[in-house]
FITI-322185 format. One record per residue (C-alpha): residue number from 1; y, z, x. Coordinates in Angstrom, 2 decimals, m for minus. Layout:
N
- nr:y:z:x
- NUM:Y:Z:X $
...
END
This chain:
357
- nr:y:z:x
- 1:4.25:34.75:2.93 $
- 2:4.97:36.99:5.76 $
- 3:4.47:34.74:8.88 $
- 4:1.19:36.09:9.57 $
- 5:m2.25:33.66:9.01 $
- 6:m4.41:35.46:6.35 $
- 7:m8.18:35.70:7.91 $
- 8:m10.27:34.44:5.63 $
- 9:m14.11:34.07:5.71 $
- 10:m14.79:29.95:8.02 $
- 11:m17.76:28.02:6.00 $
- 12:m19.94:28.09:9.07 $
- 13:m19.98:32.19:7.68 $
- 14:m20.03:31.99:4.61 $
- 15:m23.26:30.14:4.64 $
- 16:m24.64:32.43:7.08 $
- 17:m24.26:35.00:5.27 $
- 18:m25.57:33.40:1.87 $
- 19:m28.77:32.18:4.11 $
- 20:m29.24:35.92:5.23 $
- 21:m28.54:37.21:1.70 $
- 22:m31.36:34.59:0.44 $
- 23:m33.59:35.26:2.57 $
- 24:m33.75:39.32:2.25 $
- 25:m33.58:38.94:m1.67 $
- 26:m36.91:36.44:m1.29 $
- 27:m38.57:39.34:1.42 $
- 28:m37.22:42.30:m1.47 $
- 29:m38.72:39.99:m4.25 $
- 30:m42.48:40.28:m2.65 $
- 31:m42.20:43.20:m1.19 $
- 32:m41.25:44.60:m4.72 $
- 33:m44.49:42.35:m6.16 $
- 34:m46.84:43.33:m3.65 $
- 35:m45.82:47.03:m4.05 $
- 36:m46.27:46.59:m8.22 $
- 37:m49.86:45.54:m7.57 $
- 38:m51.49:47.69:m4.73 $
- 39:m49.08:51.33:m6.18 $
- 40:m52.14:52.29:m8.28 $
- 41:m54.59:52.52:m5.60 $
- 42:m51.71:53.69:m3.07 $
- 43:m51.74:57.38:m1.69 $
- 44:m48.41:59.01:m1.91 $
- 45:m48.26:59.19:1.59 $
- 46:m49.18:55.54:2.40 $
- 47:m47.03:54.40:m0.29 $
- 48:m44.33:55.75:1.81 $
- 49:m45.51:54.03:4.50 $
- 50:m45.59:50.83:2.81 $
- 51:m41.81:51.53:1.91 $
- 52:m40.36:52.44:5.77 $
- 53:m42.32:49.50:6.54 $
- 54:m41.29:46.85:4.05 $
- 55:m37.35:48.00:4.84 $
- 56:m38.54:47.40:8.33 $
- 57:m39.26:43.61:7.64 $
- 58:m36.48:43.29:5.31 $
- 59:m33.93:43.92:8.09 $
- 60:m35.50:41.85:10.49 $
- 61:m36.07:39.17:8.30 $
- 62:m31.87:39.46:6.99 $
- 63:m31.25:39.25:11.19 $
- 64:m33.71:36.39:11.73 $
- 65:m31.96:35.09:8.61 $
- 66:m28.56:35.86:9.65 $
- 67:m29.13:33.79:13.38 $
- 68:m30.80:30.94:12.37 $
- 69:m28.60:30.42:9.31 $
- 70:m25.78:30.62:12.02 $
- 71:m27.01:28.33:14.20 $
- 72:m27.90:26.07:11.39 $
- 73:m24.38:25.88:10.03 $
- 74:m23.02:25.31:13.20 $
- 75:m25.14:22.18:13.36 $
- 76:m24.70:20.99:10.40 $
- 77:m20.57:21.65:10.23 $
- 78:m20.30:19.99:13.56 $
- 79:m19.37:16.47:12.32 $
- 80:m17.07:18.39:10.50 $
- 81:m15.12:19.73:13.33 $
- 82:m14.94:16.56:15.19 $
- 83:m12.93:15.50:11.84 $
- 84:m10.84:17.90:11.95 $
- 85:m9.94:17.96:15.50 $
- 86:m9.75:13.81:15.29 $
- 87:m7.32:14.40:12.66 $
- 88:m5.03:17.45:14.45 $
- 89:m4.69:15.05:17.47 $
- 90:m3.49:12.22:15.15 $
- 91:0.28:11.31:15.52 $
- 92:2.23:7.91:15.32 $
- 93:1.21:6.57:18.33 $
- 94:m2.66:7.77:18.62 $
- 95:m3.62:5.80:15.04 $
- 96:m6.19:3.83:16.79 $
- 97:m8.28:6.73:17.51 $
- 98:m11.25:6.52:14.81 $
- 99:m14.58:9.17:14.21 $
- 100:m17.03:6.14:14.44 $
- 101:m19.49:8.69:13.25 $
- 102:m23.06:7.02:14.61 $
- 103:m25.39:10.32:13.20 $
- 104:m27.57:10.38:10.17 $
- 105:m26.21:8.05:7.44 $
- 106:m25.80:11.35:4.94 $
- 107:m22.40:13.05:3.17 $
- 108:m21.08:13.70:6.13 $
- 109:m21.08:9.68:7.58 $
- 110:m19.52:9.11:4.03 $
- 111:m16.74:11.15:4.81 $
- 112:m16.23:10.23:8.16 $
- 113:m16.90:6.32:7.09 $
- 114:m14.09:7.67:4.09 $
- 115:m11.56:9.07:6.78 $
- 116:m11.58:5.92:9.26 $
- 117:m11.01:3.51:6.25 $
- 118:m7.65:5.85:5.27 $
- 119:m6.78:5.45:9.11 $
- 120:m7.00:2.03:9.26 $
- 121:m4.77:1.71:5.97 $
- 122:m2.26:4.58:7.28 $
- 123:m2.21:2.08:10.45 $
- 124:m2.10:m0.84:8.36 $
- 125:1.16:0.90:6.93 $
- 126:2.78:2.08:9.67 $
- 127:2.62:m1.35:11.77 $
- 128:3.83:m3.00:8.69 $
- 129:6.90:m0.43:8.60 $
- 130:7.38:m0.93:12.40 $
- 131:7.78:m4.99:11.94 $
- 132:9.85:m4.37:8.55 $
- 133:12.61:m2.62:10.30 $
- 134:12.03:m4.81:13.70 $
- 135:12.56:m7.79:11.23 $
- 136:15.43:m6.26:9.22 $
- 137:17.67:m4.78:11.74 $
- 138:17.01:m8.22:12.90 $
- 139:18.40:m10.10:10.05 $
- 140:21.20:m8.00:9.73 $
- 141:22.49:m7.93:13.09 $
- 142:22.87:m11.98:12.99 $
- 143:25.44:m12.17:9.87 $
- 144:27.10:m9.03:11.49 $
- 145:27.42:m10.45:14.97 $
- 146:29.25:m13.73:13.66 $
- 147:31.59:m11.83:12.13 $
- 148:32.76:m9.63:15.15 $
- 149:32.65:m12.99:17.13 $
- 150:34.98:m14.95:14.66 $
- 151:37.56:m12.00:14.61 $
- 152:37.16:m11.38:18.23 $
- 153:37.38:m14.86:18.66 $
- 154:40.45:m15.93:16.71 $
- 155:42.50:m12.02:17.47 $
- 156:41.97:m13.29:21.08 $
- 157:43.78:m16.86:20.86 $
- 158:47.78:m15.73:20.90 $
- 159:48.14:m19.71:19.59 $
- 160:46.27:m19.56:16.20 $
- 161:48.02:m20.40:13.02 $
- 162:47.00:m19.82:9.32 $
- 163:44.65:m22.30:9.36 $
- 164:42.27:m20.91:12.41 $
- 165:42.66:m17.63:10.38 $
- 166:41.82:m19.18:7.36 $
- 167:38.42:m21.26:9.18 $
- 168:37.92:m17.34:10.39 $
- 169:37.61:m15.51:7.48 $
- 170:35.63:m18.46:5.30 $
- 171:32.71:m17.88:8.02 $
- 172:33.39:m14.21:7.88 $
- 173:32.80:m14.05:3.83 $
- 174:29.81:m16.47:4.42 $
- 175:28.04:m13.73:6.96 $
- 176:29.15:m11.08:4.63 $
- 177:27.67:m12.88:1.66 $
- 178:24.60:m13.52:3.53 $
- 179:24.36:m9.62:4.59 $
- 180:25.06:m8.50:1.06 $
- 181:22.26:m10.62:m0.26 $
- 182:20.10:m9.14:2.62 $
- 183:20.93:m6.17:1.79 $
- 184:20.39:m6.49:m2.38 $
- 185:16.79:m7.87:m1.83 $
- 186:15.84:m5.09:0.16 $
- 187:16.90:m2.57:m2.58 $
- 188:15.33:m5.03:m5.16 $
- 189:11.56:m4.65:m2.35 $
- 190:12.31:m1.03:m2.07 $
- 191:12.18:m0.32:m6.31 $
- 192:9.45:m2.82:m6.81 $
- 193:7.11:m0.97:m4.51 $
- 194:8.28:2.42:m5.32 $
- 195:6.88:1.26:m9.14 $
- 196:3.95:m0.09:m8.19 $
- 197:0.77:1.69:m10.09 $
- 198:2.87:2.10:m13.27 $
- 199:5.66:4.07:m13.09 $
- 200:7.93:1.62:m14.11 $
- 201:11.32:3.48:m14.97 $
- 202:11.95:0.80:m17.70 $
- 203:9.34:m1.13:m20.04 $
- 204:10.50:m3.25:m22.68 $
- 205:9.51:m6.93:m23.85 $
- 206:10.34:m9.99:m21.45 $
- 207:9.57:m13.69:m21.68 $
- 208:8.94:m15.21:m18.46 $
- 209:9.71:m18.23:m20.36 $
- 210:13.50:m17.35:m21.06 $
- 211:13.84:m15.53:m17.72 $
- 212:12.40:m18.93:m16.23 $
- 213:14.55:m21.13:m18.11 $
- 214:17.69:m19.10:m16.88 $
- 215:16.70:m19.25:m13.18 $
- 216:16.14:m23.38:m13.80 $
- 217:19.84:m23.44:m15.23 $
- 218:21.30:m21.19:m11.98 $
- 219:19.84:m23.69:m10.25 $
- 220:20.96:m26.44:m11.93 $
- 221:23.72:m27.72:m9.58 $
- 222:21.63:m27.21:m5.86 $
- 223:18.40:m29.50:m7.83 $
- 224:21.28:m32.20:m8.66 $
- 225:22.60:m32.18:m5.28 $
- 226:19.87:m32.62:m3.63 $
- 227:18.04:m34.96:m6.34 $
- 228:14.74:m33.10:m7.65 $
- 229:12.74:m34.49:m10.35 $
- 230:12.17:m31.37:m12.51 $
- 231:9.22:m31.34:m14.55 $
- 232:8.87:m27.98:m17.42 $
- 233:6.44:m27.04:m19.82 $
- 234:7.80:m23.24:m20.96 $
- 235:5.56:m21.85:m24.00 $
- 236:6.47:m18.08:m24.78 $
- 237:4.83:m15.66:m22.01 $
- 238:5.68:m12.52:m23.36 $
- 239:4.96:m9.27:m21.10 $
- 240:6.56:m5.93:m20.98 $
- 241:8.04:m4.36:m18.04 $
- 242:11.42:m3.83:m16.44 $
- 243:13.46:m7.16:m17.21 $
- 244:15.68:m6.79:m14.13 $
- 245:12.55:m6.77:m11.50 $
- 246:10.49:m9.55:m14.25 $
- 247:13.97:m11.83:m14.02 $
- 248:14.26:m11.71:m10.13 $
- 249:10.40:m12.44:m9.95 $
- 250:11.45:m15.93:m12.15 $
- 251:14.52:m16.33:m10.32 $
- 252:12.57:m15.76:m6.51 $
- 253:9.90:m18.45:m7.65 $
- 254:12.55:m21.41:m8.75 $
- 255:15.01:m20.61:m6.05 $
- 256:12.17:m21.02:m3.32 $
- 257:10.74:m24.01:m5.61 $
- 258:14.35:m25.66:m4.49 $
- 259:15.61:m24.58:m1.45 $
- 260:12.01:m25.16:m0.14 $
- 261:12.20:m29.10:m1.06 $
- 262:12.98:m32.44:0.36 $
- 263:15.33:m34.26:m0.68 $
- 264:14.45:m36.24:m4.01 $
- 265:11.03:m34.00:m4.25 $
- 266:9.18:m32.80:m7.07 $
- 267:9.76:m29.37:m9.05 $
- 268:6.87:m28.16:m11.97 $
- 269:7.57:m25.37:m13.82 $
- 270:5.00:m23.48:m16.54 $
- 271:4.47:m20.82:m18.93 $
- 272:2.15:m19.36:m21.76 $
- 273:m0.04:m17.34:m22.43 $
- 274:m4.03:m16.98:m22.61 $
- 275:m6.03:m14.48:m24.06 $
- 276:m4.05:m11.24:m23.40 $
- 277:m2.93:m12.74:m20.17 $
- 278:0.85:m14.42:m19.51 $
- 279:1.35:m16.67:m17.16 $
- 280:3.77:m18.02:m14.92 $
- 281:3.33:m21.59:m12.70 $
- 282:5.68:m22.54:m9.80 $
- 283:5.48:m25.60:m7.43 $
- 284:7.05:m28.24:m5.48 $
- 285:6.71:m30.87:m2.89 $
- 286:8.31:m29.01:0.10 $
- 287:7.28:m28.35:3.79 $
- 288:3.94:m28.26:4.36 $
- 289:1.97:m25.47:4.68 $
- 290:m1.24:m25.13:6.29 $
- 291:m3.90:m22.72:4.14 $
- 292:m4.85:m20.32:6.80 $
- 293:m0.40:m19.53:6.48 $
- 294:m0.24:m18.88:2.69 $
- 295:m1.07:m15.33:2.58 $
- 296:1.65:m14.50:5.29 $
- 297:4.37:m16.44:2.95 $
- 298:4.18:m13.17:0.89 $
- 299:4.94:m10.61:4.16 $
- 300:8.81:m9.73:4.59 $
- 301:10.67:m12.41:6.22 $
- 302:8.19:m14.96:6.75 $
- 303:9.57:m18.57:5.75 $
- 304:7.28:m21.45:6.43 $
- 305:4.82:m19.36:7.90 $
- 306:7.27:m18.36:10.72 $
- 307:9.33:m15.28:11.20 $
- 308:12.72:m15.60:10.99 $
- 309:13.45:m19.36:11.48 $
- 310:16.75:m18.82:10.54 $
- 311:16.49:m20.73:7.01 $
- 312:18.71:m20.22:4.21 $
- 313:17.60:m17.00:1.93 $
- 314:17.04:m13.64:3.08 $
- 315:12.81:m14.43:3.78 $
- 316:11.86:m11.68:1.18 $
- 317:11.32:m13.67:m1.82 $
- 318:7.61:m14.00:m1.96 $
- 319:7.60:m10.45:m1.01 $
- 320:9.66:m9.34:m4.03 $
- 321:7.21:m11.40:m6.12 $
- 322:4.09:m9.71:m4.84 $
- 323:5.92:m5.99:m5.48 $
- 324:7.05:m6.67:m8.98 $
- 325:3.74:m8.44:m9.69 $
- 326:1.75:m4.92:m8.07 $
- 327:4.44:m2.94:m9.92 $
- 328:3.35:m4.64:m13.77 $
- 329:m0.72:m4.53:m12.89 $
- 330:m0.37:m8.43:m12.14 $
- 331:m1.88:m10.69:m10.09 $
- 332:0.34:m13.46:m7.91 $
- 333:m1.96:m16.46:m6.17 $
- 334:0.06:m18.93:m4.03 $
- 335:m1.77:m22.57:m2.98 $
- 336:m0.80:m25.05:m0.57 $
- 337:m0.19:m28.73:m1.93 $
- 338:m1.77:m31.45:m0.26 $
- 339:1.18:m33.07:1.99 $
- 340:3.41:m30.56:1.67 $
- 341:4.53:m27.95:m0.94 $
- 342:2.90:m25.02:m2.58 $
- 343:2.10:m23.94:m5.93 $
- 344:2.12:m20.16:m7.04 $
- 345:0.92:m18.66:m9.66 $
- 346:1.85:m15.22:m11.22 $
- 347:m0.21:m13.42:m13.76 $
- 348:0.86:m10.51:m15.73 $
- 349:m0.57:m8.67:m19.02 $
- 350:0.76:m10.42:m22.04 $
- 351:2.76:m8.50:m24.20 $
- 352:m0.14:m7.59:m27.03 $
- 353:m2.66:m6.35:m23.99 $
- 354:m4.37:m3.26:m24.33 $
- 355:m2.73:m0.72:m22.49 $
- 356:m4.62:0.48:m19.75 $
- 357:m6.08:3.61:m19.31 $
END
C-alpha cells in the first residue's frame, strides 16, 4: 500500500454502465435482424443509409441508456447510502441512532431491518460492559478501602499494642481474601465467555454427579453450622467439556444453594441423565424471589435481585453458570420457589450426544 486510495469503479457506475451496455447490445441485436431481412431488397446506397442511421440510434439509445440507468441506480442505492453514512457517524456514544428504514418492504428494508437489530445488540453489549466495570471497580474498591482504613487507622494510634495490630491485619486478610476471590471469578467469567460457541480449550469427560458431590462435601461444615436439611439424588450425568469451568458451575450452584438459606432450610440436589441430555438440579428454601427478578439473578453482581447489597460472595455466581453453560451448548433455567427460594436447573449434552455440526 502506498498511502494513496485506489479509485475503483462505485456500484451506482457500474450498473450504469451495464444498463447502457444492455441496452445498445438489445438496439445492435435488431438493428443487425432487421438489416438480415430487408439487405436483399436494399440498394447499396440505401443500405448505407440504413447503417449511418442505425449507429445513429445506437448511440443515442447507449446515452438515453447511460442517464436513465444513472439516475436509476442512484435511486435505488440511496437506502444504501443512508446505511453507510448511519454507520460512519456511529461511535460509543451515538448507538441509539437507528436507519428505521419506512420504504418498500424489499432487500434493502432487510438489510436495514438486519443492521438496526446488530445495533441494538452492539448497544446491548456495550451498556452491559459500561455497568460490568461500574459494578466491578465497585466491588473492588470496598475490600481495598478497608484495608487502607485499618492500616491508616491502627499506624495512626502511637498507643497500639500487638493485639490492635493483630485485630488489624485479621480484617486486612479478610478484605484481601474477599478481593482475591473477586478477582478469581472474574477470570473464571472472562474464560467462560471467551469459550462460548465451542472453542473450549479443553474437552474431556466430567460427571456433574462427582463434581456435585465434591461441592456438597466443601460445603459440608457452613450446611452444619447453619442446620440445612440436605436432600440428594446424584445418578451419573456424564458430559464432556473443560472440568475446571464444569466443577465451578457445580460448586457456584451448591455454594449459592447455602449461603442463600435460612437458617434450618431446605437444600435438594439432582443428577442424571435423559435421552442424550445430562442434567443438573439445584434448590433451596432461601430469600424470596419475586418471578419478574429471576432472569436478572444471572447478570454480574446481582444478589437477591439487587445490585450490590453487600452479601457475602462476589455476586457473579449465576453469571459464571450461564457462561460455562453458553460455553458447553447448554441450557441453564432458574425458578422461583413459592415462599422463598429458587430452583435452577442446568442442562448440558450428555456425554454419548451427537456432536454437533
Amino acid at each position: 500500500m502506498t498511502g494513496r486510495t485506489r479509485l475503483r469503479p462505485t456500484l451506482r457506475l457500474r450498473l450504469t454502465l451495464l444498463n447502457g451496455v444492455l441496452l445498445v447490445g438489445a438496439g445492435a441485436v435488431l438493428v443487425l435482424l432487421a438489416w438480415l431481412l430487408v439487405r436483399d431488397a436494399l440498394r447499396p446506397a440505401d443500405e448505407r443509409e440504413l447503417l449511418v442511421k442505425a449507429l445513429v440510434a445506437l448511440v443515442a439509445i447507449g446515452m438515453v441508456g447511460i442517464a436513465g440507468g444513472y439516475a436509476v441506480a442512484g435511486r435505488a442505492l440511496r437506502p444504501l447510502h443512508q446505511v453507510t453514512a448511519t454507520a460512519r457517524r456511529l461511535g460509543e456514544t451515538t448507538l441509539d441512532e437507528r436507519i428505521g428504514w419506512s420504504g418498500a418492504n424489499d432487500e434493502v428494508a432487510e438489510l436495514a431491518e438486519t443492521f438496526d437489530a446488530m445495533l441494538d445488540r452492539i448497544s446491548a453489549a456495550f451498556e452491559a460492559q459500561k455497568r460490568f466495570v461500574a459494578n466491578a471497580s465497585h466491588e473492588l474498591r470496598t475490600p481495598l478501602a478497608v484495608m487502607r482504613t485499618e492500616i491508616d487507622v491502627t499506624l495512626s494510634d502511637d498507643e497500639a499494642d500487638l493485639a490492635e495490630y493483630r485485630r488489624m491485619a485479621s480484617v486486612v486478610r479478610d478484605a484481601s481474601e474477599r478481593a482475591n476471590g473477586l478477582v478469581d471469578a472474574l477470570l473464571v467469567l472472562a474464560r467462560s465467555e471467551a469459550q462460548t460457541g465451542g472453542r473450549l480449550a479443553r474437552r474431556t469427560e466430567f460427571d456433574l454427579a462427582v463434581g456435585t458431590a465434591n461441592a456438597l462435601s466443601a460445603m459440608a461444615h457452613e450446611v452444619e453450622r447453619i442446620g440445612l436439611r440436605v436432600h440428594t439424588s446424584l445418578r451419573a450425568a456424564p458430559v464432556v467439556g473443560d472440568p475446571g469451568l464444569l466443577d465451578r458451575l457445580a460448586g457456584n450452584l451448591v455454594e449459592n444453594a447455602v449461603r442463600y438459606n435460612h437458617l434450618h432450610g431446605r437444600l435438594w440436589v439432582r443428577t442424571g441423565t435423559d435421552g442424550h441430555r445430562s442434567w443438573l438440579v439445584v434448590g433451596n428454601t432461601g430469600f424470596e424471589v419475586a418471578p419478574g427478578d429471576v432472569p436478572g439473578l444471572f447478570e454480574p453482581f446481582r444478589r437477591g435481585g439487587q445490585e450490590r447489597t453487600g452479601a457475602r460472595g462476589s455476586g457473579l455466581g449465576l453469571s459464571i453458570v450461564r457462561a460455562v453453560c453458553d460455553a458447553h451448548g447448554g441450557t441453564v433455567k432458574a425458578v422461583a420457589q413459592p415462599g422463598g427460594g429458587l430452583e435452577v436447573t442446568v442442562t448440558l449434552p450428555s456425554a454419548d450426544a451427537p456432536a454437533a455440526t
